[in-house]
N, C-alpha and C positions, 0 to 999 in steps of 0.2 A: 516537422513535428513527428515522434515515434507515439507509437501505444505499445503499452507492455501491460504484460496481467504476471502476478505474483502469487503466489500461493504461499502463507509463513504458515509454518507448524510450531508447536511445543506450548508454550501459557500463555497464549495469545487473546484469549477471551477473557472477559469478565479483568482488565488489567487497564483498562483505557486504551488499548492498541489503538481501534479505530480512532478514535479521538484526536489521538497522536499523529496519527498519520495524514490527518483531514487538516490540521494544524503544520505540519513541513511540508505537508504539498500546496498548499496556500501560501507558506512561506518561499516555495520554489517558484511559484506562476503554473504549479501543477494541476490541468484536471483528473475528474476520475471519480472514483467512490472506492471505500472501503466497507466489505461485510463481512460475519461473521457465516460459516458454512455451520451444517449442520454436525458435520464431521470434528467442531473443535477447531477446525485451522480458519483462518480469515484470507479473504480473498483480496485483491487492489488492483485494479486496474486502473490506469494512470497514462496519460499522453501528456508529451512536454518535448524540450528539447534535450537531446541525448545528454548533455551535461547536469540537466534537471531529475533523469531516470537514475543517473548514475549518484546522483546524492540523497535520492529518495531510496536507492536502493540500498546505499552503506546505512541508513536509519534505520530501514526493517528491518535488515542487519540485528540491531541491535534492541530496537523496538522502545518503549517506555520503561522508567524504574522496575517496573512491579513486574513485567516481561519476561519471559526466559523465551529464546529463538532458537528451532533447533534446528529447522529446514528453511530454506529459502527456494522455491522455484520459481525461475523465469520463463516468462515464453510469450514469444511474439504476439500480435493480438490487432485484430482489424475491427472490432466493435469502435463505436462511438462513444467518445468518454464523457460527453456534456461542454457544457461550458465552466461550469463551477466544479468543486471539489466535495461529493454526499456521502453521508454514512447511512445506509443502508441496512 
């Protein structure tokens, strides 16, 4: 099992993002939490199996209807991601 932490940028708040996200990582067998920074971009942190990061990762990719994504970054990440999947 990896952990990875995400940072998306661009209309990520106030769009359902976290929602979304707490919704395909639950569909993946994903834990983790998704929040909203103060800065406007939302954070995710996410542990699962590398094929589970990688489909979680094409999602944020793209994000919910109402979304626009303009950044995605990845980066390693040794925190504890729970057991379940929390919006924060």
């Amino acid at each position: 099992m990896s952990t990875l932490r995400f940072i998306v940028s661009g209309r990520v708040q106030g769009v359902s993002f976290r929602a979304g996200t707490r919704d395909k990582a639950q569909e993946l067998g994903v834990c983790g939490y998704a929040r909203n920074l103060t800065d406007g971009r939302v954070e995710v942190l996410a542990s699962g199996s590398d094929a589970a990061l990688e489909e979680l990762a094409l999602w944020l990719h793209r994000g919910p209807p109402m979304a626009r994504v303009d950044g995605l970054e990845r980066l390693a990440a040794d925190e504890e991601s729970g057991r379940d999947f929390a919006i924060r």
